[in-house]
Each structure stands twice: as structure tokens, then as C-alpha cells.
C-alpha positions in Angstrom: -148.7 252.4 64.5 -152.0 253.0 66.9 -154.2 252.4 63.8 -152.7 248.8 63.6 -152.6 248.3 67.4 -156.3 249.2 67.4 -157.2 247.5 64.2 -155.4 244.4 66.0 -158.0 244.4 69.0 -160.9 244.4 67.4 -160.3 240.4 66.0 -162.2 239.3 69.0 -165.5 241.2 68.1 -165.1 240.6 63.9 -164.7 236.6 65.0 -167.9 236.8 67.0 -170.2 238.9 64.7 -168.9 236.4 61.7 -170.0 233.5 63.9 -173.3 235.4 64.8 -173.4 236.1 60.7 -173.3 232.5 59.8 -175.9 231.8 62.7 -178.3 234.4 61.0 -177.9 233.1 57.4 -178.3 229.0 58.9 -181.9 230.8 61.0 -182.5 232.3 57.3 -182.2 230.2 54.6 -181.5 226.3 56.5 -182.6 225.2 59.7 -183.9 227.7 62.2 -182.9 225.6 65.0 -179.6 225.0 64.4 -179.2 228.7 63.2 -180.4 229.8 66.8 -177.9 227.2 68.5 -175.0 228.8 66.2 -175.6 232.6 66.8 -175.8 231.5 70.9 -172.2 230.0 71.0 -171.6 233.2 69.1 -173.0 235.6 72.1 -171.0 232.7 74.8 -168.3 233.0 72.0 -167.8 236.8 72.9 -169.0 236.1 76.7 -165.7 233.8 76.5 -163.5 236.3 74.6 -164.2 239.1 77.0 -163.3 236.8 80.3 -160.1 235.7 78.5 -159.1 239.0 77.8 -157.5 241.7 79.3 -159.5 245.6 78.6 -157.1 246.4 75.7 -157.2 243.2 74.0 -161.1 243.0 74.2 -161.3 245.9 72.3 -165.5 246.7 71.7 -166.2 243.7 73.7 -165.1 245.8 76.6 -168.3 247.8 77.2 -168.2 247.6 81.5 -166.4 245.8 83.8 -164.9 242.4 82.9 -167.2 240.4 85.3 -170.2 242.1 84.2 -169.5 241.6 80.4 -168.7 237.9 80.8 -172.0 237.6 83.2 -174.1 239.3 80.8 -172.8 237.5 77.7 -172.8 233.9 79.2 -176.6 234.6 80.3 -177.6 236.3 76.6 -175.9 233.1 75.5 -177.7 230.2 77.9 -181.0 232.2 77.2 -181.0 232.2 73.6 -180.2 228.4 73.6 -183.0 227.4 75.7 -185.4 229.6 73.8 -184.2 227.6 70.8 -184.9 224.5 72.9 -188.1 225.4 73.9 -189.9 227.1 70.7 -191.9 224.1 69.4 -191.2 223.7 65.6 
């Protein structure tokens, strides 16, 4: 029963590296652009996830405290956007 309780908690992190995933392949093989955009809601995704969520729930999003997580996330997240705003093509 731990096994599954543990397995459980770790959704939050396997949604946000898919999202991060699809990003990558979009950067790969489509637009690079709109690949950056995707794996920056990804990062804001898990920024989001770890300020929703309590320590246990979080699972390996939970790496320090909940306010530093969330901070460092949402910035990781606002910074790769405007990098993809600001690269000229």
C-alpha cells in the first residue's frame, strides 16, 4: 500500500515533464517558438502544482520550502517565455 500511495504522488511531476516533452518535440521538429512557449507553461505548470499542493501530494516537486519552489518555478517559467519572446527568429 505505500508503493501505490507514493506511485499516486508523483502525477504532479509525470504531468509536467509530459507537458515539458511535448514542448521539446514542438522546439524539435515544428516551431521553435511555440515549442519554447509550451515547455514554459510546463515549468509555471509545476510552479502552479507545487503552490497547490500540500508536501506529500507534491511528491518530487517538493525539493525546499513551498514558497521557494513556487517562486523559483513561476520565475524559470516568466524567464523562459520572454527569452522566447525576445530571440529574434
Amino acid at each position: 500500500m505505500a508503493g501505490e500511495a507514493q506511485r499516486r504522488s508523483q502525477w504532479p511531476l509525470a504531468i509536467t515533464l509530459l507537458v515539458a516533452a511535448t514542448g521539446l518535440v514542438v522546439l524539435t521538429f515544428y516551431n521553435w517558438r511555440n515549442g519554447v512557449f509550451i515547455f514554459a507553461a510546463a515549468v509555471g505548470l509545476g510552479g502552479l502544482f507545487r503552490a497547490a499542493l500540500t508536501d506529500t501530494a507534491a511528491g518530487l516537486l517538493h525539493v525546499r520550502g513551498r514558497a521557494f519552489d513556487t517562486t523559483f518555478l513561476l520565475l524559470a517559467a516568466a524567464a523562459v517565455a520572454v527569452l522566447g519572446l525576445i530571440i529574434p527568429n
